[in-house]
Residue, then its C-alpha position, 0 to 999 in steps of 0.5 A: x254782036x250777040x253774046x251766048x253764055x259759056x260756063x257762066x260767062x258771056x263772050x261775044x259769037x264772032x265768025x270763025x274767020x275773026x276768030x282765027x285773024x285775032x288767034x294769029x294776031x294773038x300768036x304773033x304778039x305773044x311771039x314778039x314779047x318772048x323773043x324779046x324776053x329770050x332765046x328761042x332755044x329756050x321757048x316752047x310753041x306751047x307755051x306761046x300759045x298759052x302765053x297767047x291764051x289760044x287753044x294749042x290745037x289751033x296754034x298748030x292749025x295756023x303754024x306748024x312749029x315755033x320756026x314757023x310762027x317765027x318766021x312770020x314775026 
């Protein structure tokens, strides 16, 4: 694949349909190992996402809440 640089760094340029399976795949995982750790009460969907290192605008473009992305865990 080809890489462009940004800021500095290079990253591979992958489709946004890619892009978007390994956001929700990073999510889900992210998910997992805080449900593990605590009480979902207690979580944040932000936090998941940052957690998930996945921007949070497209954190909410793939579940609309924490009880979403839950229910797909």
């Amino acid at each position: 694949m080809k890489t462009r640089q940004v800021i500095g760094q290079h990253r591979e340029v992958t489709s946004q349909q890619e892009r978007g399976v390994q956001r929700r795949k990073q999510l889900l995982q992210a998910a997992r190992g805080m449900l593990a750790e605590m009480d979902p009460q207690e979580m944040s969907f932000k936090e998941v996402a940052r957690r998930a290192g996945v921007p949070d605008s497209s954190a909410y473009h793939f579940y609309a809440n924490k009880y979403d992305l839950f229910s797909a865990v």
